[in-house]
SERO-4910 file (N, C-alpha, C, O; in steps of 0.05 Angstrom, whole numbers):
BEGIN
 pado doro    nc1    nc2    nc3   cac1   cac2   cac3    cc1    cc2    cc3    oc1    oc2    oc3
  Unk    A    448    259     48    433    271     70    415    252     83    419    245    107
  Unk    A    389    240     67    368    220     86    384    194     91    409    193     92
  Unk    A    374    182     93    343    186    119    356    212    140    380    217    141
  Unk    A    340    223    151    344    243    165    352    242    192    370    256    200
  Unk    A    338    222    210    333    208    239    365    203    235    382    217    246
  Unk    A    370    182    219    394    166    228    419    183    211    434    167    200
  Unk    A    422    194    209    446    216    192    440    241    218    458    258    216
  Unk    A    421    245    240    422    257    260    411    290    249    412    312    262
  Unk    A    405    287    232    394    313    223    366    323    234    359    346    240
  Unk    A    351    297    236    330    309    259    335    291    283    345    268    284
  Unk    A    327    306    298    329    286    328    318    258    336    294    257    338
  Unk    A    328    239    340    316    206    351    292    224    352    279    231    333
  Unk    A    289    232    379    262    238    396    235    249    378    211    244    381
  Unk    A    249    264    361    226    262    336    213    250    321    196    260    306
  Unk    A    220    226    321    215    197    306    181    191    315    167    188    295
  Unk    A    169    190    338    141    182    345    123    203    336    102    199    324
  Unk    A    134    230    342    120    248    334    120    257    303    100    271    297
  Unk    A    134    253    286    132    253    264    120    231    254    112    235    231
  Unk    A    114    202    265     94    180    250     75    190    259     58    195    241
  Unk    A     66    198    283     33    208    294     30    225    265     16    216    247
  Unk    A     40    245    264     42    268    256     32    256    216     10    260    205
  Unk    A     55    242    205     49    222    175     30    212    176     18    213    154
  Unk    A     15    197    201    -13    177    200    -32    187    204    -52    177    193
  Unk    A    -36    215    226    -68    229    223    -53    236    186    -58    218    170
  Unk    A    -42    254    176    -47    261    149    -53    245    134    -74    250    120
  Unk    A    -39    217    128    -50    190    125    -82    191    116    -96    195     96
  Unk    A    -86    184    146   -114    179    144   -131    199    145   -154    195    152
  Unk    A   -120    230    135   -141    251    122   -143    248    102   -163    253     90
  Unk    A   -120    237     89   -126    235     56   -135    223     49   -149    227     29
  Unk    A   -133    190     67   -154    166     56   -188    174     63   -206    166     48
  Unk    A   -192    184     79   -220    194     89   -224    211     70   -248    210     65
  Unk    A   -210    231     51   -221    250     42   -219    238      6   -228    248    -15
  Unk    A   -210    223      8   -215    203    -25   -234    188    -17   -230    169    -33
  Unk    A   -252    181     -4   -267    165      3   -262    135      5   -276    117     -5
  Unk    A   -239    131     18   -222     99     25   -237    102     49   -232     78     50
  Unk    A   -249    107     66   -263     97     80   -288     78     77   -295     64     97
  Unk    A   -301     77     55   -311     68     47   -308     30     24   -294     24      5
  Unk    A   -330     16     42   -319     -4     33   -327    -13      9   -313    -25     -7
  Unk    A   -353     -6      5   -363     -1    -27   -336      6    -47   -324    -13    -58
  Unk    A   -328     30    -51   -305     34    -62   -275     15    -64   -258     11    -82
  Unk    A   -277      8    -38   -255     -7    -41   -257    -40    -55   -242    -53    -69
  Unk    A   -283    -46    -42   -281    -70    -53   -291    -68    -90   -288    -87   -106
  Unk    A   -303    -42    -97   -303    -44   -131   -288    -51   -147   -296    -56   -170
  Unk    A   -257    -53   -140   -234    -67   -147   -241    -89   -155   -235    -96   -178
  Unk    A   -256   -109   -135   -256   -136   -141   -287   -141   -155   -291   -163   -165
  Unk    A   -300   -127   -156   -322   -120   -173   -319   -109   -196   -338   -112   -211
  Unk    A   -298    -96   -207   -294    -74   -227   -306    -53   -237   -307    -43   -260
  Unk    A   -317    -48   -214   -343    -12   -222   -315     11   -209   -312     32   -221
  Unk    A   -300      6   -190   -286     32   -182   -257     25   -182   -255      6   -167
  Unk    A   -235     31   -192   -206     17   -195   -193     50   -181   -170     56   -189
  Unk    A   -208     68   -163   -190     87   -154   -165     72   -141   -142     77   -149
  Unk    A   -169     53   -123   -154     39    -99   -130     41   -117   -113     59   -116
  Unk    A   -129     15   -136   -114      5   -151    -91     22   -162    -67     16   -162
  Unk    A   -110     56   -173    -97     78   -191    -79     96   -163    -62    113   -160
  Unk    A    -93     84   -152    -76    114   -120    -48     94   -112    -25    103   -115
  Unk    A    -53     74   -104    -37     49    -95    -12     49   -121     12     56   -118
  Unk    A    -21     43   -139      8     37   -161     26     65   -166     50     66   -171
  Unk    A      2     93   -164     20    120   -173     28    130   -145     32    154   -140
  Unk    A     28    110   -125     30    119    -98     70    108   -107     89    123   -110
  Unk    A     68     75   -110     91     65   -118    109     73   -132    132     77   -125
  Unk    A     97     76   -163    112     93   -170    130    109   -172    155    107   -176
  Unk    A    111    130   -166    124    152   -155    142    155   -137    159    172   -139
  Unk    A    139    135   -115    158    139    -87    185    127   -107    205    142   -108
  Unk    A    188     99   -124    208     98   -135    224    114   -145    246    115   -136
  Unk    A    217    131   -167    229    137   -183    233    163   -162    254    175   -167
  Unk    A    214    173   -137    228    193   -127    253    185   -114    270    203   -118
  Unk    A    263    163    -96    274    160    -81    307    151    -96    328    157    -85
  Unk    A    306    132   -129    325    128   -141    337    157   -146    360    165   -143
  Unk    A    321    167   -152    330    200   -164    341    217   -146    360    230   -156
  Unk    A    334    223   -117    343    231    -93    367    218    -99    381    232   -114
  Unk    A    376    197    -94    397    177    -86    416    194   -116    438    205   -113
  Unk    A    402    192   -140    421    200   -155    438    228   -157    459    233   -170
  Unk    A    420    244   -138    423    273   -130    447    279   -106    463    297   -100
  Unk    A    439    246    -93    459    259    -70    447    261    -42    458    259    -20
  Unk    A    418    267    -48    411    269    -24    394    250     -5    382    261     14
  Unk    A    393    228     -8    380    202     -4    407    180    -12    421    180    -32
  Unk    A    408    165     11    430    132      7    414    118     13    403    115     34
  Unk    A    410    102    -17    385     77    -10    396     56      3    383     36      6
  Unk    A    427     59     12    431     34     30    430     43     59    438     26     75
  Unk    A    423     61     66    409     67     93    381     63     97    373     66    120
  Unk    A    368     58     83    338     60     80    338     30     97    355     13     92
  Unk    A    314     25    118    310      4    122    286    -12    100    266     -4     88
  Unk    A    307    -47    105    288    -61     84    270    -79    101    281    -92    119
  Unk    A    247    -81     99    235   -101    120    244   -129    114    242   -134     90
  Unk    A    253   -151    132    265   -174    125    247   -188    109    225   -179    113
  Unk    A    248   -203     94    239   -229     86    232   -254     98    249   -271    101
  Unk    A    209   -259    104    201   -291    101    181   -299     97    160   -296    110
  Unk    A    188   -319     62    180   -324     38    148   -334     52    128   -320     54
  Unk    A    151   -363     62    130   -372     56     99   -363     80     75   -368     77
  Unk    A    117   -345    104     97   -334    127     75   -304    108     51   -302    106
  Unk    A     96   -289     99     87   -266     76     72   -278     54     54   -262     49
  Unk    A     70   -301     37     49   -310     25     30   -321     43     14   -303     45
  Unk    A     22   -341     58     11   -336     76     -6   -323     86    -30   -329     86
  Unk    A      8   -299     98     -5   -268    108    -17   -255     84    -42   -252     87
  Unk    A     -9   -249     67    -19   -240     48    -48   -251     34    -64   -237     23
  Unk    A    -50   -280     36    -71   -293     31    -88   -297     56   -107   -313     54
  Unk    A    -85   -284     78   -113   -281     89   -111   -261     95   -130   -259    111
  Unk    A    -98   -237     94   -103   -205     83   -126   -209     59   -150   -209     63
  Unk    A   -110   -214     34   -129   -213     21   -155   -226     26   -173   -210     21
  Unk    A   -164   -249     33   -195   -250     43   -197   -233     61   -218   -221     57
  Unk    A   -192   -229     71   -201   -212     92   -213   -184     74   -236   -177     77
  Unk    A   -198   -171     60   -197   -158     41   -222   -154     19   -230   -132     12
  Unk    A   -231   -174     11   -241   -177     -7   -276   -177      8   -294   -161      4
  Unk    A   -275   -203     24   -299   -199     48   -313   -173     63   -337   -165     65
  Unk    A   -289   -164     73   -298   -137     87   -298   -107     81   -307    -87     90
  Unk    A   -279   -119     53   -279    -91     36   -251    -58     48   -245    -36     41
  Unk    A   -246    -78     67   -219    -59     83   -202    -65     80   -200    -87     71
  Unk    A   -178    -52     86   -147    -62     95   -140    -48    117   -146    -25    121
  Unk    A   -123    -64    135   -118    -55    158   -124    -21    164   -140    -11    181
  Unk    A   -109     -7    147   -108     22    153   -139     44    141   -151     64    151
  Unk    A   -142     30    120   -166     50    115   -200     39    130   -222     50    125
  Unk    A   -193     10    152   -211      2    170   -206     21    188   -228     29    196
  Unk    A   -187     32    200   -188     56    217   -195     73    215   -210     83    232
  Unk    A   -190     86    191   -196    106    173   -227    111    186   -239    128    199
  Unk    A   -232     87    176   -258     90    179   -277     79    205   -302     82    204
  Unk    A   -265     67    225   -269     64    257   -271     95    272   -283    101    293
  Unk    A   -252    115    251   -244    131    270   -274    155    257   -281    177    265
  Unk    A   -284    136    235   -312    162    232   -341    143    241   -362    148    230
  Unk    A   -339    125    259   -358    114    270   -376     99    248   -400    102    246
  Unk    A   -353     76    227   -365     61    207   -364     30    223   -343     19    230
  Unk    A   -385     21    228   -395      5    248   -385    -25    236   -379    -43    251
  Unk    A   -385    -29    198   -372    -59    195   -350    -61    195   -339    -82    199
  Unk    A   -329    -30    188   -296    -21    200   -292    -37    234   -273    -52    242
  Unk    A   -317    -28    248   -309    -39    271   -309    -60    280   -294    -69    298
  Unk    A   -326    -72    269   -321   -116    264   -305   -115    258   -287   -123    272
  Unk    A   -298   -104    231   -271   -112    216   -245   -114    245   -233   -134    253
  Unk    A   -244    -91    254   -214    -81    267   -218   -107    293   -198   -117    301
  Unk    A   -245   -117    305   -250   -132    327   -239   -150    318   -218   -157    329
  Unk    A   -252   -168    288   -238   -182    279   -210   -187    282   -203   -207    295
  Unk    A   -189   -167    268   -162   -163    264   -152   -181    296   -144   -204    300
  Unk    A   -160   -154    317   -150   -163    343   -166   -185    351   -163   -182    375
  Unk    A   -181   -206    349   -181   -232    347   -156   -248    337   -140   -260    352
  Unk    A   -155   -246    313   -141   -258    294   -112   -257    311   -102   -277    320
  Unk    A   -100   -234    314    -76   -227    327    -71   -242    350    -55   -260    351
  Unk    A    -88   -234    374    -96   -255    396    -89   -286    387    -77   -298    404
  Unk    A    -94   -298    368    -97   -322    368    -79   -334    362    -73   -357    369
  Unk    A    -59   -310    340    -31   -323    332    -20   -318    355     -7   -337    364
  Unk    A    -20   -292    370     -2   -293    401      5   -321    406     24   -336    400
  Unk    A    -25   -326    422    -32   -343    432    -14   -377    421      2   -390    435
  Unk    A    -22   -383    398    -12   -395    387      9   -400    369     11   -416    351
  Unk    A     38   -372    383     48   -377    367     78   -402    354     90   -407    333
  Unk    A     77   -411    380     97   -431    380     90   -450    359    105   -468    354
  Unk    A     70   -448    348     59   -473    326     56   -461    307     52   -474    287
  Unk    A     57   -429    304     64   -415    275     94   -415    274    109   -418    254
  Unk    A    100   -413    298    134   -395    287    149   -415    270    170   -402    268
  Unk    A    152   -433    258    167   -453    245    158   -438    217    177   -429    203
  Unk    A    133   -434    209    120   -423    190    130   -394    183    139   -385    162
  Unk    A    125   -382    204    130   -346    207    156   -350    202    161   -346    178
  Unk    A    176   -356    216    215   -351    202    210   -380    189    219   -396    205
  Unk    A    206   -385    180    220   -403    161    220   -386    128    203   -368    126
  Unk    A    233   -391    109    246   -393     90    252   -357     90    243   -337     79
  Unk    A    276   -363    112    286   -336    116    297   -320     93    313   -336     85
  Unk    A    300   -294     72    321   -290     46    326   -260     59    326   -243     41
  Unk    A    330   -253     83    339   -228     87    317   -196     89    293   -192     94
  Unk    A    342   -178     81    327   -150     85    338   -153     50    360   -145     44
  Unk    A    321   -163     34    326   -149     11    301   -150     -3    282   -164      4
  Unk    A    303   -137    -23    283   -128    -45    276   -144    -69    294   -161    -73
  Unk    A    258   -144    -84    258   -147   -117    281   -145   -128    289   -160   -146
  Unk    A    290   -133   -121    313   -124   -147    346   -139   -137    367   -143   -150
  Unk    A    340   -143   -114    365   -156   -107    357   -189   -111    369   -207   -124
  Unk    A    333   -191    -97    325   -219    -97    334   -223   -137    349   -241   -145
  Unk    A    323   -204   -155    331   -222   -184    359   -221   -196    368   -234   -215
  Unk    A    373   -196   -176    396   -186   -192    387   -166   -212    403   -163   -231
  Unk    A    360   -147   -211    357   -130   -234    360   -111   -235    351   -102   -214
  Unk    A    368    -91   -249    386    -65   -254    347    -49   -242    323    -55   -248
  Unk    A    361    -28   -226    332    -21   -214    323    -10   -237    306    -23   -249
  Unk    A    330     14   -247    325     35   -263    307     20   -293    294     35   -307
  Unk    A    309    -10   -297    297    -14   -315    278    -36   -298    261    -47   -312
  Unk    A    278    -43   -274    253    -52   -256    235    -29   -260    213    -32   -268
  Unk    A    247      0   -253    220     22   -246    208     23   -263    184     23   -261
  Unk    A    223     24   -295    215     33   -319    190     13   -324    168     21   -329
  Unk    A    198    -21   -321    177    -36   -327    149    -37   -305    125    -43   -310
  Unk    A    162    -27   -280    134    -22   -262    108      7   -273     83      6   -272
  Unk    A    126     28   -282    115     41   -300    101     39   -321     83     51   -334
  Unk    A    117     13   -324     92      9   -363     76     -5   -348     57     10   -347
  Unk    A     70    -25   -334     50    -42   -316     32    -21   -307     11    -22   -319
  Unk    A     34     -4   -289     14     13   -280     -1     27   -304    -26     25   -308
  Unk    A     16     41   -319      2     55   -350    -11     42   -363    -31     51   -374
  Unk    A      0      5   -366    -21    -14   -374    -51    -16   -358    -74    -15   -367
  Unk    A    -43    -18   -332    -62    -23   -322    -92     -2   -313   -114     -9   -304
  Unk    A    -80     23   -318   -104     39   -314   -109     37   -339   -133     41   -341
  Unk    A    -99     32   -365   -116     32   -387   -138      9   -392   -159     11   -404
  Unk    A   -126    -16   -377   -137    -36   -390   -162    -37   -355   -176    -57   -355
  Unk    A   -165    -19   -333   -181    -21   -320   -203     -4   -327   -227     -8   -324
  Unk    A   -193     15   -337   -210     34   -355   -237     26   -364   -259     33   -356
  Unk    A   -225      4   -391   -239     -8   -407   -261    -31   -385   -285    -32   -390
  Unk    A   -250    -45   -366   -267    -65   -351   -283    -40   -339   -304    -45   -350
  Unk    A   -287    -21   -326   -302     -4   -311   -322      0   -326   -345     -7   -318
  Unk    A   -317     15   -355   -343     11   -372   -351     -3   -380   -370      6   -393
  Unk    A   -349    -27   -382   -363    -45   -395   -386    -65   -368   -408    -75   -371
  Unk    A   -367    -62   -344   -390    -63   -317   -400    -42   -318   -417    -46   -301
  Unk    A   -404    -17   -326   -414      7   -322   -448     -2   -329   -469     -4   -317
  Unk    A   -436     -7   -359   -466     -6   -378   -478    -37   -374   -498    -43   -388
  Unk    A   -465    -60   -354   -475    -77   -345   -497    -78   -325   -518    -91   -326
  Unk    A   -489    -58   -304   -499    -52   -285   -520    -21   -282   -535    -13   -264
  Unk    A   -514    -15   -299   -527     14   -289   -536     24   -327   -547     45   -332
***
């Protein structure tokens, strides 16, 4: 049956209005867990608050093992699903000044809106920031792009990139997350009674 759009079950024309529609809910739920907030987010890298961390991995999760399981049902073809392409060394890169960016301002792209859109005033450096930043690669991009496509490996995944049987990828991303709220657990209290 899914994806839905492209199997024609819901209409093209529904496609904008159903992301409007995913991203205000989006960003009710991040506003209403308190991801608007950059205190919170950046406790991650402090280790007083690991919600981010615990919502983010059982966010993963979950979407895995929901979407293998669909597929095993019948009603989901994960070879329709789009994969976002690959390129290796632009995505490390990006990712490494995401993360400062990240870590400095205490946002990520989406829960900086989150919180632009409730009149959080360092959200709004932050996002000025962003569209700086953007501007500049525009601007400059003929002297990234060698960088940006280079070390092209496609629309594929983890699991293709190693050759690994998914079903025991999810299983081990599962013990990783179960590891990891246990063993953030333990760092939270022990900054707990450091700090407070």
């Amino acid at each position: 049956m899914g994806p839905l759009i492209p199997n024609e079950i819901i209409p093209y024309e529904w496609n904008n209005i159903i992301a409007i529609l995913i991203g205000i809910a989006f960003g009710f739920v991040l506003e209403s867990s308190g991801f608007s907030s950059s205190r919170k987010l950046a406790g991650v890298f402090y280790g007083y608050d690991f919600a981010v961390l615990k919502v983010f991995f059982t966010a993963a999760v979950t979407a895995a093992i929901g979407l293998y399981y669909m597929d095993y049902l019948g009603y989901v073809n994960l070879g329709e699903l789009y994969v976002q392409p690959t390129y290796l060394w632009g995505g490390i890169i990006g990712g490494a000044i995401m993360g400062v960016g990240f870590i400095s301002a205490g946002f990520c792209p989406g829960t900086a809106l989150t919180a632009v859109a409730i009149g959080k005033i360092d959200a709004i450096v932050y996002i000025v920031g962003i569209m700086i930043g953007v501007f500049i690669f525009a601007e400059a991009y003929s002297i990234f792009q060698p960088l940006y496509e280079g070390s092209y490996l496609g629309n594929i995944t983890v699991v293709d990139y190693f050759g690994a049987n998914p079903y025991w990828f999810i299983f081990g991303l599962t013990v990783v997350a179960v590891l990891a709220f246990f063993v953030t657990d333990i760092i939270r209290r022990r900054v707990k009674k450091v700090f407070y």
